[in-house]
Structures are given as structure tokens and as C-alpha cells.
N, CA, C and O atoms as a Tinker XYZ file with bonds, in Angstrom:
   296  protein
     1  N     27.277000    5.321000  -16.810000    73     2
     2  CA    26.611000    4.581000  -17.871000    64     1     3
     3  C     25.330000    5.306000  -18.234000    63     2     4     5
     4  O     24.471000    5.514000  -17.377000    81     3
     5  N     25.206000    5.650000  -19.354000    73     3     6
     6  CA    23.658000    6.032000  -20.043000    64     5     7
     7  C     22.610000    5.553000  -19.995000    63     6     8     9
     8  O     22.716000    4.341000  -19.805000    81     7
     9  N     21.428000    5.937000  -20.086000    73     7    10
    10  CA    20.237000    5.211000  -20.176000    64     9    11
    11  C     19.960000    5.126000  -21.320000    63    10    12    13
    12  O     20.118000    6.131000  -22.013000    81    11
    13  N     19.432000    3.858000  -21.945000    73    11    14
    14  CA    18.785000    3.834000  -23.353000    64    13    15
    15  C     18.012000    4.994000  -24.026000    63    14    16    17
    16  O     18.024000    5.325000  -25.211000    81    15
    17  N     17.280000    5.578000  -22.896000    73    15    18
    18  CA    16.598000    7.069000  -23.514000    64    17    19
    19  C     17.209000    8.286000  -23.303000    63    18    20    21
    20  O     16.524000    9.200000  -22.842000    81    19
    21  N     18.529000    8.490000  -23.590000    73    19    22
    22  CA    19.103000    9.791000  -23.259000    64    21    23
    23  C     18.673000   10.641000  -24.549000    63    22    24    25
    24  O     18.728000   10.156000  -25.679000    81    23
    25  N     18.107000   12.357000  -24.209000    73    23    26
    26  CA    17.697000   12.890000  -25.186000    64    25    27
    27  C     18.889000   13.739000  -25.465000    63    26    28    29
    28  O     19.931000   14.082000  -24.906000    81    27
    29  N     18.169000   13.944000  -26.739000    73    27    30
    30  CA    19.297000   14.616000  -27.634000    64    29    31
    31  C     18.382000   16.085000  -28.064000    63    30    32    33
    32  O     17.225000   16.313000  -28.418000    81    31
    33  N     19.692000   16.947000  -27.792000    73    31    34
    34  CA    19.225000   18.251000  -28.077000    64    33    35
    35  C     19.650000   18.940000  -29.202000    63    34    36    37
    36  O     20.851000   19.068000  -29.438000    81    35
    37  N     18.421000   19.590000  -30.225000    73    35    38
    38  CA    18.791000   19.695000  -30.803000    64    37    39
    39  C     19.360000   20.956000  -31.102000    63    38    40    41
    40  O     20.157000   20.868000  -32.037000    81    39
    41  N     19.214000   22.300000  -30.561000    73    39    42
    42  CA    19.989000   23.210000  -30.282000    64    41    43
    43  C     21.760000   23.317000  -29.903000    63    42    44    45
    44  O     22.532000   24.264000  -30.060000    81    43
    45  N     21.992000   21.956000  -29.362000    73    43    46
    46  CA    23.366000   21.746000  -28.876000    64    45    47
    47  C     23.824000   21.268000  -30.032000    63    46    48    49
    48  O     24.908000   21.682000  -30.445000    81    47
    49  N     23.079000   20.298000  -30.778000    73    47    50
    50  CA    23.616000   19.442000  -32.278000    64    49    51
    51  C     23.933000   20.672000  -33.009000    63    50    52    53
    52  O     25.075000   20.875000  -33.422000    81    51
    53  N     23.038000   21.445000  -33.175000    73    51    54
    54  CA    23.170000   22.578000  -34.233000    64    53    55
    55  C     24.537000   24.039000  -33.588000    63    54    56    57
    56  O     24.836000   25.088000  -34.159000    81    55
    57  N     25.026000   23.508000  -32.328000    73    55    58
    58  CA    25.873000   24.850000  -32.312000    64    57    59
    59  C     27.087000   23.845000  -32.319000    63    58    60    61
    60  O     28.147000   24.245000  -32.802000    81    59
    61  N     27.010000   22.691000  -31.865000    73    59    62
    62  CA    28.024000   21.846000  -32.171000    64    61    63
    63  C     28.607000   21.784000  -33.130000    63    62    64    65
    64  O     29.742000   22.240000  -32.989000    81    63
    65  N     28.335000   21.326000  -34.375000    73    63    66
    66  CA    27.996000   22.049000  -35.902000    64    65    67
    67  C     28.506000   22.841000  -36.483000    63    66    68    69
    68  O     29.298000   22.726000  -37.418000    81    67
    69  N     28.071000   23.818000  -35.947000    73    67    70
    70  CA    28.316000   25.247000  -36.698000    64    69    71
    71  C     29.863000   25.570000  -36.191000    63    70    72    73
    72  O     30.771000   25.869000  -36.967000    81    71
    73  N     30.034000   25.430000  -34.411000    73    71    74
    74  CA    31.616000   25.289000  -34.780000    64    73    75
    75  C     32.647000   24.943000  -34.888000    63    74    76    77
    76  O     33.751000   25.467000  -34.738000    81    75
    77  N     32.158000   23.624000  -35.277000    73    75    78
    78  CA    32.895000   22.616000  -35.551000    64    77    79
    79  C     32.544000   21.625000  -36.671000    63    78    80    81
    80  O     32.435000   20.495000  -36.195000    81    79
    81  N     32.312000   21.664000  -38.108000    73    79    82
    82  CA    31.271000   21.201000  -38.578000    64    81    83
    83  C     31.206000   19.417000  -38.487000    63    82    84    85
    84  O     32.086000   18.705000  -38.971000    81    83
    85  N     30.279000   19.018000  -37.943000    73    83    86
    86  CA    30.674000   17.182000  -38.125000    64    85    87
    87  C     30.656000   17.177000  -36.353000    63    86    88    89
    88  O     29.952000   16.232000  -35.997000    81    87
    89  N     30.977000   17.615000  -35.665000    73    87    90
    90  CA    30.595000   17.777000  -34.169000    64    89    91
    91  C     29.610000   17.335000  -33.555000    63    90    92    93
    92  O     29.502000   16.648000  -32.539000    81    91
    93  N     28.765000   17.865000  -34.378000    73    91    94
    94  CA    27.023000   17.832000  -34.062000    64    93    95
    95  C     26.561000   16.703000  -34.624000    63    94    96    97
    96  O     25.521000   16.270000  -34.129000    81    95
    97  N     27.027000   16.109000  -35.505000    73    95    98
    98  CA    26.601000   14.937000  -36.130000    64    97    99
    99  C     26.941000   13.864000  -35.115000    63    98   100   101
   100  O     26.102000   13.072000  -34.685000    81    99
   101  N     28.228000   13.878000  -34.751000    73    99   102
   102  CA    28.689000   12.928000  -33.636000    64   101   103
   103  C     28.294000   12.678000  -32.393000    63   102   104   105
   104  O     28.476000   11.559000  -31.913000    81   103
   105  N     27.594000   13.846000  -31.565000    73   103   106
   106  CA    27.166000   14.092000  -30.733000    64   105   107
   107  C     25.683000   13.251000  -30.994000    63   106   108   109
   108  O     25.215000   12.463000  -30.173000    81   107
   109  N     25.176000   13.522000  -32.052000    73   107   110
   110  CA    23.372000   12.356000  -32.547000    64   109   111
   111  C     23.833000   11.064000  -32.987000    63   110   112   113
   112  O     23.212000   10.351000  -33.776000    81   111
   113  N     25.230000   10.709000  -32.317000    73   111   114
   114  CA    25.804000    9.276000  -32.648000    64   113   115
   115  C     25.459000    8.711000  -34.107000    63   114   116   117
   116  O     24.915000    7.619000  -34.271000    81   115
   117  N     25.948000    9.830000  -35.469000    73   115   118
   118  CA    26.578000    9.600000  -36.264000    64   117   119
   119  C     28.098000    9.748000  -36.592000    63   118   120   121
   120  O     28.632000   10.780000  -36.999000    81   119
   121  N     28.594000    8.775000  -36.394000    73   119   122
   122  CA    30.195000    9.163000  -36.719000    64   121   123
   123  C     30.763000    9.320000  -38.140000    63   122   124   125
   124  O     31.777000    9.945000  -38.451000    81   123
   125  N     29.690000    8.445000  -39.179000    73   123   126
   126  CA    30.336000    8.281000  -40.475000    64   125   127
   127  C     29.926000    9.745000  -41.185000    63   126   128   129
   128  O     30.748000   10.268000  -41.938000    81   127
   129  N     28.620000   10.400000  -40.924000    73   127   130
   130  CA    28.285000   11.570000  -41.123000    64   129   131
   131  C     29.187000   12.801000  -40.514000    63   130   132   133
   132  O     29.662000   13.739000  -41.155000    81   131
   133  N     29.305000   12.521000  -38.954000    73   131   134
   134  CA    30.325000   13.815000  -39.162000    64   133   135
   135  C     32.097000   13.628000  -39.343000    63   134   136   137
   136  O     32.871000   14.562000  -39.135000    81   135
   137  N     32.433000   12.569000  -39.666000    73   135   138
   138  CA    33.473000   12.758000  -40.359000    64   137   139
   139  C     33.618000   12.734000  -41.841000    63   138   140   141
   140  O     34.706000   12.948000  -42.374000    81   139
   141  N     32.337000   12.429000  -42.631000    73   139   142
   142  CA    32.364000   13.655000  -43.532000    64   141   143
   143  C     32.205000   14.730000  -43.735000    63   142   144   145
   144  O     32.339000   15.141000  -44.888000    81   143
   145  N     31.793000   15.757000  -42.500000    73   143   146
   146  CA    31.451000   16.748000  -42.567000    64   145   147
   147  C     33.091000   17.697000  -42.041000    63   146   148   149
   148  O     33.512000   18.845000  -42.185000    81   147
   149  N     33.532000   16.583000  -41.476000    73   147   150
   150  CA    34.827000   17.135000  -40.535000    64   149   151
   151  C     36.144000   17.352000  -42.079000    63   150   152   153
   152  O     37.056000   18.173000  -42.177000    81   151
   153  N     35.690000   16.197000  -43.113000    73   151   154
   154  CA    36.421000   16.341000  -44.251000    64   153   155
   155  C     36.253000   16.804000  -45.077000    63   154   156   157
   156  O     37.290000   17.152000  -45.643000    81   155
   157  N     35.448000   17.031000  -45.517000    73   155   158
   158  CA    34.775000   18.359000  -46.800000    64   157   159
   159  C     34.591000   19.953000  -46.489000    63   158   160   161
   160  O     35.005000   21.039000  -46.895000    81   159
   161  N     33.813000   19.469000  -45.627000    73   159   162
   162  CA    34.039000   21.223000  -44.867000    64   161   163
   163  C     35.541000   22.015000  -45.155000    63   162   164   165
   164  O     35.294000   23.079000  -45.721000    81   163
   165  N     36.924000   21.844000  -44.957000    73   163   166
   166  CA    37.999000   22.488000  -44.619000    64   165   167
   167  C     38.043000   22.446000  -46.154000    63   166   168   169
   168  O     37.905000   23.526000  -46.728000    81   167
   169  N     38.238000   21.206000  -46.981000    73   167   170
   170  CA    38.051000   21.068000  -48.212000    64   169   171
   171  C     37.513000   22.247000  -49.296000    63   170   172   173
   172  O     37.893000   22.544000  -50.429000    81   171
   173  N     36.465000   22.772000  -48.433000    73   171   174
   174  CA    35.613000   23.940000  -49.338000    64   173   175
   175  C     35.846000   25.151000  -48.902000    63   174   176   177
   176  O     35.598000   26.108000  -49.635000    81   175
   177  N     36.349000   25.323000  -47.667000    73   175   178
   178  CA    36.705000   26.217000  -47.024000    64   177   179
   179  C     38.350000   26.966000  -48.028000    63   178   180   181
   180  O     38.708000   28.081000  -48.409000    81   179
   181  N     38.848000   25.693000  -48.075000    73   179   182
   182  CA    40.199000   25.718000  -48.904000    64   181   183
   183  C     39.896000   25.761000  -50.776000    63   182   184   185
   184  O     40.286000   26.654000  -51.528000    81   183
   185  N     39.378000   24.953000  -51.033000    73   183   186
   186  CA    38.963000   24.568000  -52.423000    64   185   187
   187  C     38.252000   26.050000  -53.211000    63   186   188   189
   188  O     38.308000   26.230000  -54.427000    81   187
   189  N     37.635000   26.964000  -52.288000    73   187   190
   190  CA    36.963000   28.058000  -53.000000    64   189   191
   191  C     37.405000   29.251000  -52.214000    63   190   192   193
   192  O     36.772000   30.257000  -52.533000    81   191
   193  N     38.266000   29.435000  -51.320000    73   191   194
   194  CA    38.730000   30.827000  -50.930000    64   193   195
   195  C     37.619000   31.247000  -49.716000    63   194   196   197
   196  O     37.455000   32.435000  -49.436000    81   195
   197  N     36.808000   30.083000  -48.961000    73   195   198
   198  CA    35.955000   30.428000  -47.990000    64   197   199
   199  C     34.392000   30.548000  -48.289000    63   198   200   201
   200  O     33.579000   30.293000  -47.401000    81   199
   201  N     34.044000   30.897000  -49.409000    73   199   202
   202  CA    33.152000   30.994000  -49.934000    64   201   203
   203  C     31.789000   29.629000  -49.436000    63   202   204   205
   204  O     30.816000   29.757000  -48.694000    81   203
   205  N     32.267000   28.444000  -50.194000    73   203   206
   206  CA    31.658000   27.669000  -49.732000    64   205   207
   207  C     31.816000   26.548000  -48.223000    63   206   208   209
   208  O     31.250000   25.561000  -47.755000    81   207
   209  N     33.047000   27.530000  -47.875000    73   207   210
   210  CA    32.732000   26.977000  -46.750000    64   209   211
   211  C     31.956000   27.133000  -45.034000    63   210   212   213
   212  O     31.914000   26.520000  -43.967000    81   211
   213  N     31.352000   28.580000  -45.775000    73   211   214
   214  CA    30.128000   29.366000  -44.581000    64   213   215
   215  C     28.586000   28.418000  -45.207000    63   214   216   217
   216  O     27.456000   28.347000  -44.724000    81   215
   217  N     29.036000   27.951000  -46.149000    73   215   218
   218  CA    27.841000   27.093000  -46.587000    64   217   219
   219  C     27.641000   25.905000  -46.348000    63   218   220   221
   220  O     26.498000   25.449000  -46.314000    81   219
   221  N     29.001000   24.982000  -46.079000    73   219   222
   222  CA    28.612000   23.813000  -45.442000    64   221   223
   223  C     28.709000   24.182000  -43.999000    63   222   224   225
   224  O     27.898000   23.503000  -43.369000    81   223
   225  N     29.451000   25.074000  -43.148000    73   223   226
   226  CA    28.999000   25.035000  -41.709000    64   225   227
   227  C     27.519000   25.333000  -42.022000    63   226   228   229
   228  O     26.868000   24.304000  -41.842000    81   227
   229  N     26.896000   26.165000  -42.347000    73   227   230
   230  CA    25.458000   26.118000  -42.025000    64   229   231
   231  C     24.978000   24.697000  -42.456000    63   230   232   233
   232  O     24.366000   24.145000  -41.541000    81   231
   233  N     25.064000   24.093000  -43.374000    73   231   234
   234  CA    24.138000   22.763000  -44.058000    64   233   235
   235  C     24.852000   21.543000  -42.781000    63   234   236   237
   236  O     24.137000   20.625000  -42.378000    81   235
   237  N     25.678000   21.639000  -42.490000    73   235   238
   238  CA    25.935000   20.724000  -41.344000    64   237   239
   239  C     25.352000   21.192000  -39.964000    63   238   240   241
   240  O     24.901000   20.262000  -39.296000    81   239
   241  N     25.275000   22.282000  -39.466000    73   239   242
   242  CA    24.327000   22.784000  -38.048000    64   241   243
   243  C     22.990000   22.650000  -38.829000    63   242   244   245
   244  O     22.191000   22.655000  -37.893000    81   243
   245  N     22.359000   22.551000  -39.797000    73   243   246
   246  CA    20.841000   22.591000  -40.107000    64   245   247
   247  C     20.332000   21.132000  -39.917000    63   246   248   249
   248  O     19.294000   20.695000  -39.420000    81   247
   249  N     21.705000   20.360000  -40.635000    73   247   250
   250  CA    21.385000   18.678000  -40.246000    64   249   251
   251  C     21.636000   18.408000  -39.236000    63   250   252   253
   252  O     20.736000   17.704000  -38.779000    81   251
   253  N     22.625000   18.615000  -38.353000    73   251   254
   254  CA    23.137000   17.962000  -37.014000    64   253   255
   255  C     21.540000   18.358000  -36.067000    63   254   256   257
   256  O     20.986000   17.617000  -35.255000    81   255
   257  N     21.042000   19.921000  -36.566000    73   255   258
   258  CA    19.788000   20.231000  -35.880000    64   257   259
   259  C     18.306000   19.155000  -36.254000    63   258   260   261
   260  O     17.760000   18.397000  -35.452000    81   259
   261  N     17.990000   19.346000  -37.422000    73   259   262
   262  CA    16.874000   18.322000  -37.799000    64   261   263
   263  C     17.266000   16.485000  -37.668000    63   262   264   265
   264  O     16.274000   15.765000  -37.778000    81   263
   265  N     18.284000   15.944000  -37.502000    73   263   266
   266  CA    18.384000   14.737000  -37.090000    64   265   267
   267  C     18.277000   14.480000  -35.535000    63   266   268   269
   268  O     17.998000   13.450000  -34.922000    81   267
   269  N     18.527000   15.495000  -35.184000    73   267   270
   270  CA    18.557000   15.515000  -33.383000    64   269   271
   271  C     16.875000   15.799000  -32.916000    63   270   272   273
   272  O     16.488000   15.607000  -31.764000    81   271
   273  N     16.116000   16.213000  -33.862000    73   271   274
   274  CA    15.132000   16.938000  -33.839000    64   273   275
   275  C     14.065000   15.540000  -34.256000    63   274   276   277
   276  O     13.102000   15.057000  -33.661000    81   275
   277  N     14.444000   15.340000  -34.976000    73   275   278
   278  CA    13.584000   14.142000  -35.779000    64   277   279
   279  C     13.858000   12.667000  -34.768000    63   278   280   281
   280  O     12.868000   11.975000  -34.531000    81   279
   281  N     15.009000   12.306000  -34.291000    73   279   282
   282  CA    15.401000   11.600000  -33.792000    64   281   283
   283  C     15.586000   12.055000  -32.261000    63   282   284   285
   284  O     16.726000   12.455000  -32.026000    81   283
   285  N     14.693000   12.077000  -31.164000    73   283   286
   286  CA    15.140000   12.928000  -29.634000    64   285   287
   287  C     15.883000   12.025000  -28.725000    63   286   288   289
   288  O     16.559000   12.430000  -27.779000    81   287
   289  N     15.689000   10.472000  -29.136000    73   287   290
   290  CA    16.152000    9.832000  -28.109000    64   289   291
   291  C     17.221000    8.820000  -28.407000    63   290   292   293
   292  O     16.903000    8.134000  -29.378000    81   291
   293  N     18.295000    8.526000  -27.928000    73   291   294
   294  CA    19.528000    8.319000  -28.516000    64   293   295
   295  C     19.384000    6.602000  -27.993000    63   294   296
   296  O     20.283000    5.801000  -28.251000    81   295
């Protein structure tokens, strides 16, 4: 069982993230965030030939990083 103050790292959010996009979101106990990230991501990945999809892995490890960052204790 957890303690109310378990910290959250935000280095782990952000590699979580990156390879996996929506990972890292889940891990800062957002689920509705990274399963949009888990659904758009492949989406853009597919939708533009890859292009935009090196762009949402980064914009999802930058958020999974600054929410974990902003927010330390879960």
C-alpha cells in the first residue's frame, strides 16, 4: 500500500513518455491524459508518414515531465 506522499519523478515521467507516449502521463496518475496521448500519437505517426509523430512523443515527455515537476507528490 502507498503512502499519501509518494513522489513523483519527473525524469521517469518524461522517459516514460517518450517511449511510450501517454505512459508518463499515467504514471502522474493521469489516465484520461495519457490515453489521449496513447491515441493520437500512432494517429500522427500514421496520419503524416512519421513526421508529426517525433513531435508528439516529445510534447508528451515535456508534459508527462512538467506535471510531475509541478505536481511532486502523488
Amino acid at each position: 500500500m502507498e503512502s499519501e506522499d509518494t513522489v513523483r519523478n519527473p525524469g521517469i515521467a518524461a522517459v516514460l513518455s517518450f517511449l511510450i507516449p501517454g505512459i508518463g502521463q499515467i504514471y502522474n496518475g493521469k489516465f484520461l491524459r495519457g490515453l489521449f496521448w496513447l491515441i493520437v500519437t500512432p494517429g500522427m505517426w500514421v496520419g503524416t508518414g512519421g513526421l508529426l509523430g517525433w513531435i508528439c512523443h516529445l510534447i508528451a515527455a515535456y508534459t508527462a515531465y512538467n506535471y510531475a515537476k509541478a505536481h511532486p507528490y502523488r
